[in-house]
N, C-alpha and C positions, 0 to 999 in steps of 0.2 A: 522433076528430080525426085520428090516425094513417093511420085508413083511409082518408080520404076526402084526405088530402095524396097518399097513394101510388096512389090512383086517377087524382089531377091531376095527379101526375109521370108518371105511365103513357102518359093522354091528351096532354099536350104533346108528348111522346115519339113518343106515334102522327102526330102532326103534320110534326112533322120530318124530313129525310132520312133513309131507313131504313139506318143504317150503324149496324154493332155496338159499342158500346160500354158501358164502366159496367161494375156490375157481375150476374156470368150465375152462377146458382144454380143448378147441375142437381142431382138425386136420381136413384137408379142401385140397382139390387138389384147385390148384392157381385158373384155370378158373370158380368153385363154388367160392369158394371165392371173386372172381373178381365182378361175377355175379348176383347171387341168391341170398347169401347170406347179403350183406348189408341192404336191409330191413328187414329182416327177424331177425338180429342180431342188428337193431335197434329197434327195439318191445320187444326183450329181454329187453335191457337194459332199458327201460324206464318202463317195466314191475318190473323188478328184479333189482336198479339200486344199489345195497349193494354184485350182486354178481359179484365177480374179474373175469371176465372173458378175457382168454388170445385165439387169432385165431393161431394157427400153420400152415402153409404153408408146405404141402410136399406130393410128390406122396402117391398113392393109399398103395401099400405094405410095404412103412417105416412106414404109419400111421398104420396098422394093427402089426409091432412090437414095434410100440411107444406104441400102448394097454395093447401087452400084457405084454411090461417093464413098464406099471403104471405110463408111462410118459404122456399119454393122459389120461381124461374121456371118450369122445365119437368122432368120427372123420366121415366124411362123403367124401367116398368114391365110386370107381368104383365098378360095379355089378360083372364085373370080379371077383375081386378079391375073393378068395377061402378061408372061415376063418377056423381058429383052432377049436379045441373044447374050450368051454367058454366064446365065442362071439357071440353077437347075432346085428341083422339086420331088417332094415325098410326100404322097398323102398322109395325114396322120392322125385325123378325126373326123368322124363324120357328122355333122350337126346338122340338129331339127332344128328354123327359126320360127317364131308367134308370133303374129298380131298382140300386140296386148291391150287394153285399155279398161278402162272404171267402171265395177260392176254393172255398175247402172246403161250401161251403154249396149243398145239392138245390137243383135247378132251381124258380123260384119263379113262378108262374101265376096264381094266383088267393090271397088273402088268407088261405086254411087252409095254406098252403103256408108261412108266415112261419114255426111253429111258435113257438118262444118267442124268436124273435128282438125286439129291439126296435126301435122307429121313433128316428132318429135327427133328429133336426129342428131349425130355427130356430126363434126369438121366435114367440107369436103376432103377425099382422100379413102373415107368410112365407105369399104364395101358392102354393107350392110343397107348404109344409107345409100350409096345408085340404086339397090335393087331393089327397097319400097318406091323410090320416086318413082322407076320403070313399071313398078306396078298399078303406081298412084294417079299416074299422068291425067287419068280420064277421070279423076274427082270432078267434081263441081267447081269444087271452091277449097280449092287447093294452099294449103298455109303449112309453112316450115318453121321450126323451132329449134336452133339448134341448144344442145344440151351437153355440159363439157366431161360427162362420168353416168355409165351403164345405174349407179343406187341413183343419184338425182332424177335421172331419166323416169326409173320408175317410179318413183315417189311420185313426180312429176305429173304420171298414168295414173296413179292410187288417185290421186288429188281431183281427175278429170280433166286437166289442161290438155289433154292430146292422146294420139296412138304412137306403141311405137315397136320397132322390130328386133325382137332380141332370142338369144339363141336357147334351147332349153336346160342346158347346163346350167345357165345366171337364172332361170326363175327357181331350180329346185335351191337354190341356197339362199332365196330370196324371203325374208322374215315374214314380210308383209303381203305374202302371193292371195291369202284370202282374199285381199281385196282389189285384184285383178281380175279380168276376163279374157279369157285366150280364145282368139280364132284362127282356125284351120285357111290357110291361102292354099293356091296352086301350087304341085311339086317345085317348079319352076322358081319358085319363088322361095319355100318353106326348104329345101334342103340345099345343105351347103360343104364343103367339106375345109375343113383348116391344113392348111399344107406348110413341110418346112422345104424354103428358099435357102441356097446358098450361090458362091460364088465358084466354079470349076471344081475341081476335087474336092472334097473333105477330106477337112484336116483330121487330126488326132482329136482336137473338142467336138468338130461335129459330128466323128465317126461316134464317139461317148456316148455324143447328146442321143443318135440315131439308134444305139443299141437302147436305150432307154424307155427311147418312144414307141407307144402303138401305131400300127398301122388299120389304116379305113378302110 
């Protein structure tokens, strides 16, 4: 019954002049978040400043079932990620990701090269983190870390407890990058693009949000 009331507030909705209001639910992986998005989320608001809008924090694949449970409007995530049917997509950045780890640490090329380093990662869900593991697979001695925030992680890396894979947006604002070491991986692996997900048409906030954003 829930669903089918927020289907017919949708519809009436699409009805009406498309002007932003109510409330706008985005979903964001932390390092957009952190990053891109604060200008781009202050132009909203000063544009639309009557719409409530709330930023969600959470990997790539919880924001594509936060969708399609009606707990988000639109959420911008990894290009990885694979959607359902009734989701639809804009690319809207394009990101370099890095090896990173403590200066002190050989130059790092291929997956024998980690030695006994360990992977430092987010929650399963973190498209980021599939795409080191698929890289990683053929370590030696393979060891996982999970870490709950993109500053701890690197701290983490400064410190020498591990490698870990982040986008290059988060190391230019990173205080502490002098004492990291960046290595180059495979295209495959080092390029990524951040896309916004929504649910059938956009609305009047996401058409805003879209006029706003760049495109990749």
């Amino acid at each position: 019954a829930r669903d089918l009331l927020q289907r017919a507030e949708r519809a009436l909705h699409s009805l009406q002049e498309m002007v932003p209001a109510g409330k706008f639910r985005l979903g964001s992986m932390e390092a957009t978040a952190a990053t891109r998005l604060p200008t781009i989320l202050n132009g909203f608001h000063k544009q639309f400043p009557t719409v409530n809008l709330e930023l969600k924090v959470m990997p790539s694949w919880h924001s594509v079932e936060a969708l399609q449970q009606d707990t988000l409007d639109a959420a911008l995530v990894s290009g990885d990620v694979e959607l359902p049917a009734g989701l639809r997509r804009m690319r809207i950045f394009r990101e370099q990701l890095w090896l990173v780890s403590a200066t002190q640490h050989r130059p790092i090329g291929a997956p024998q090269d980690l030695e006994t380093a360990a992977l430092l990662v987010f929650s399963r869900g973190c498209a980021y983190r599939r795409r080191i593991e698929r890289w990683a697979h053929e370590a030696p001695q393979l060891s996982l870390i999970e870490i709950g925030s993109y500053h701890a992680l690197l701290g983490c890396v400064a410190a020498g407890m591990g490698v870990g894979l982040v986008p290059r947006t988060l190391l230019d604002t990173y205080a502490q990058r002098s004492c990291l070491r960046l290595h180059r991986l495979p295209a495959n692996v080092a390029q990524d693009t951040t896309d916004l997900v929504w649910r059938g048409n956009p609305d009047a906030n996401i058409q805003a949000l879209l006029d706003l954003l760049p495109r990749a």
